[in-house]
C-alpha positions as CSV (number, residue, x, y, z in Angstrom):
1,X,15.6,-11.4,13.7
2,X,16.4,-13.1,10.6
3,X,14.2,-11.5,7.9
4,X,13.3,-15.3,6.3
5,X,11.4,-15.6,9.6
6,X,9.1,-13.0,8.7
7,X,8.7,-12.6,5.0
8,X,8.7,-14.8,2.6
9,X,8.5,-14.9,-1.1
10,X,5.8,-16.8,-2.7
11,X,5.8,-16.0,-6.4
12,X,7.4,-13.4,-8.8
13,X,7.0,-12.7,-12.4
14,X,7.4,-9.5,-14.8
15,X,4.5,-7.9,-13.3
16,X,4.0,-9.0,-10.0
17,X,5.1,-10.3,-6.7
18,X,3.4,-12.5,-3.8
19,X,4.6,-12.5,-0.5
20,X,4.0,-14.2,2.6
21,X,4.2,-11.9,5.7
22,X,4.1,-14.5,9.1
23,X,4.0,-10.9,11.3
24,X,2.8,-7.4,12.0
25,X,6.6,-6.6,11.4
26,X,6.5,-8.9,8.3
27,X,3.7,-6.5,6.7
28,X,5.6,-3.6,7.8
29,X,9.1,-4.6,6.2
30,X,7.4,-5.3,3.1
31,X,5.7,-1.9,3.1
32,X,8.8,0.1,4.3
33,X,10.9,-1.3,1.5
34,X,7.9,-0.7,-1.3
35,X,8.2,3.2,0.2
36,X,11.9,3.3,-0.8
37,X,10.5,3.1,-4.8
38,X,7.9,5.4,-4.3
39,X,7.7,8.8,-6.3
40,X,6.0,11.6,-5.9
41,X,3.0,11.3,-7.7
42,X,1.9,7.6,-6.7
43,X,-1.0,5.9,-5.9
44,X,-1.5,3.1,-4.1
45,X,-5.1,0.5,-4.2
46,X,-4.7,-1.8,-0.9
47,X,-7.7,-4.2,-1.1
48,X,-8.6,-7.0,0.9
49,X,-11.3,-8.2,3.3
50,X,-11.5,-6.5,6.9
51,X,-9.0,-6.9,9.3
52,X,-6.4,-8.2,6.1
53,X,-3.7,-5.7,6.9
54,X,-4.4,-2.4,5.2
55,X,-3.8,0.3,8.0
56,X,-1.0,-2.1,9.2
57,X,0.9,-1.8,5.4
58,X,-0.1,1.9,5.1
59,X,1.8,2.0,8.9
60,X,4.3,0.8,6.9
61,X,5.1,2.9,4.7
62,X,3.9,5.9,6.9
63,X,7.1,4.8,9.4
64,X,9.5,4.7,5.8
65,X,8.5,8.1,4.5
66,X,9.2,9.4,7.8
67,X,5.4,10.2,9.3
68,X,5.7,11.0,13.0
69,X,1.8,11.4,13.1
70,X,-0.3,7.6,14.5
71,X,-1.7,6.2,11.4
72,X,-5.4,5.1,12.0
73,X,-7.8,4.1,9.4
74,X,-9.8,6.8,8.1
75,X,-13.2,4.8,7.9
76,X,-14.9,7.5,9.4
77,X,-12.9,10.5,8.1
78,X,-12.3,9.6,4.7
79,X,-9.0,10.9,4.2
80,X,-6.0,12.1,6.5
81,X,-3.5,14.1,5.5
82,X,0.3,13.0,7.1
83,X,3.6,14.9,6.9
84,X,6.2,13.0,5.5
85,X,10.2,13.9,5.9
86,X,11.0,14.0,2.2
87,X,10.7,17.7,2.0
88,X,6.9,19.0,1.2
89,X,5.8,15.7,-0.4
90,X,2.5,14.6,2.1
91,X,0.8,11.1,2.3
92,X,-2.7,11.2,1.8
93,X,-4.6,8.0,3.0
94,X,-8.3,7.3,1.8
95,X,-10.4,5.0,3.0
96,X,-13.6,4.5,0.5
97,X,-15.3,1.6,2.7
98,X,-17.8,3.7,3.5
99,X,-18.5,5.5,0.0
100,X,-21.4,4.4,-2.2
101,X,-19.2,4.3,-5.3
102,X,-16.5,6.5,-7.0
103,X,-18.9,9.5,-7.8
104,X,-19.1,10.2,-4.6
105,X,-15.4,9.7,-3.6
106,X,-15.2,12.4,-6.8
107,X,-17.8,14.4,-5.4
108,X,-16.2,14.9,-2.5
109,X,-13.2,16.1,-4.7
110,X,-10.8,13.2,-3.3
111,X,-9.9,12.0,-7.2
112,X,-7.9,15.8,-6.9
113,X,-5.2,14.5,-4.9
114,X,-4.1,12.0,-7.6
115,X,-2.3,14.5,-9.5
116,X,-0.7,15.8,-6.8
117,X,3.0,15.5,-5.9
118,X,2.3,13.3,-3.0
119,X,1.6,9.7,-2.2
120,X,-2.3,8.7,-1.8
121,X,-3.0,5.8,-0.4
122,X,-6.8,4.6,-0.6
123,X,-8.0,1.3,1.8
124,X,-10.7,0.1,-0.5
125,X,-9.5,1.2,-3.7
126,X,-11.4,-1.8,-5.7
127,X,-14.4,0.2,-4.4
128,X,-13.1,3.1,-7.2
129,X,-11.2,1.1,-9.0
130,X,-12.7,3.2,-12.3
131,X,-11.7,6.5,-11.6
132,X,-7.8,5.2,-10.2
133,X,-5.3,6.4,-12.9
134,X,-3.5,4.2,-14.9
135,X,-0.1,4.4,-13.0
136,X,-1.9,2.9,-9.6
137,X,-0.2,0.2,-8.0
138,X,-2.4,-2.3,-6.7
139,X,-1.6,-4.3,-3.6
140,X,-4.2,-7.1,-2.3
141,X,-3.4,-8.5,1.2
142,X,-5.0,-11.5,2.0
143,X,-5.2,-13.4,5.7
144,X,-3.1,-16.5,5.0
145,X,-6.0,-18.3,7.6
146,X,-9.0,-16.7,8.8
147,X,-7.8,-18.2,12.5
148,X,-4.2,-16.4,11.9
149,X,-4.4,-12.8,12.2
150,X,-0.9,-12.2,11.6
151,X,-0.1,-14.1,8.8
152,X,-1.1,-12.8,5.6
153,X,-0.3,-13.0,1.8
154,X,0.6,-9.4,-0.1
155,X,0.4,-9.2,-3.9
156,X,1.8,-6.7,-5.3
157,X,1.0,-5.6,-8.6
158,X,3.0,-2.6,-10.3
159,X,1.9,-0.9,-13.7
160,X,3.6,-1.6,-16.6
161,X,4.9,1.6,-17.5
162,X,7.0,2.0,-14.5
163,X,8.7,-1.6,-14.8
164,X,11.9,-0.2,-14.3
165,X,11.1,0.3,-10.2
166,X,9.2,-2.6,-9.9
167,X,12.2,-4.3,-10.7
168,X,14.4,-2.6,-8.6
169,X,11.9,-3.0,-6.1
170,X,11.6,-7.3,-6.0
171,X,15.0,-7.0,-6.4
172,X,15.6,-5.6,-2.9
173,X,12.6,-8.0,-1.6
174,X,14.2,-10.7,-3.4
175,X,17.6,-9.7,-1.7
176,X,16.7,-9.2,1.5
177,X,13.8,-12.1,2.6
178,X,15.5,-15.3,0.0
């Protein structure tokens, strides 16, 4: 399948791109190629309403960096902890939904994995948004309809420090879905 059929781009400037995923596989490719720029070190805010796409992105990228484990959301766990195949670096994915506020995702000591060398994820991250580091990418997915649960829009939004990837990055979307 033709990627245009599944992706497509609806705005880009310096410091951000929308897209418009028409598919599951959609979301996925879009996450899968935002895993090929990812360092170890990053963090990643997916917001959106329920049902928008998060665990399906985080799939995503889970399937790029070479997870083997089934990536669920961890509502009810908080965070799970996935092997990745680029060497010891590990994807951490959060969920804060169910937190009353950033103190207690810090008391539980989650805030520690951001300055690890691995990739955290965190579904919800608006929830925390004051305790994210500065270098957190932001991506807010957004059902296209509320009758369509396939179609959705995905902003992402990169920091500025780190334009360099986020270049390269669009680039490659730009590339591959135009």
């Amino acid at each position: 399948m033709n990627n245009q059929n599944i992706v497509q781009v609806v705005s880009s400037d310096a410091a951000s791109i929308i897209l418009k995923s028409l598919s599951e596989s959609g979301t996925h490719l879009i996450a899968e190629k935002a895993a090929g720029f990812l360092i170890p070190g990053d963090v990643i805010s997916l917001d959106g309403d329920l049902g928008a796409g998060k665990t399906s992105f985080t799939r995503g990228l889970a399937i790029a960096l070479g997870c083997e484990s089934s990536i669920t959301s961890p509502t009810f766990t908080l965070m799970i902890e996935h092997e990745t195949k680029r060497g010891k670096m590990k994807l951490y994915h959060f969920d804060a939904y169910r937190l009353e506020d950033s103190v207690s995702f810090a008391d539980a000591g989650l805030d520690e994995f951001f300055d690890r060398d691995d990739i955290c994820v965190i579904e919800w991250g608006n929830l925390i948004e004051d305790i994210l580091p500065d270098r957190t990418i932001i991506i807010h997915i957004l059902r296209s309809r509320p009758d369509n649960e396939c179609e959705r829009f995905i902003h992402i939004s990169w920091p500025k420090e780190d334009d360099h990837r986020f270049g390269l990055l669009k680039k490659s979307l730009l590339e591959d879905v135009v």
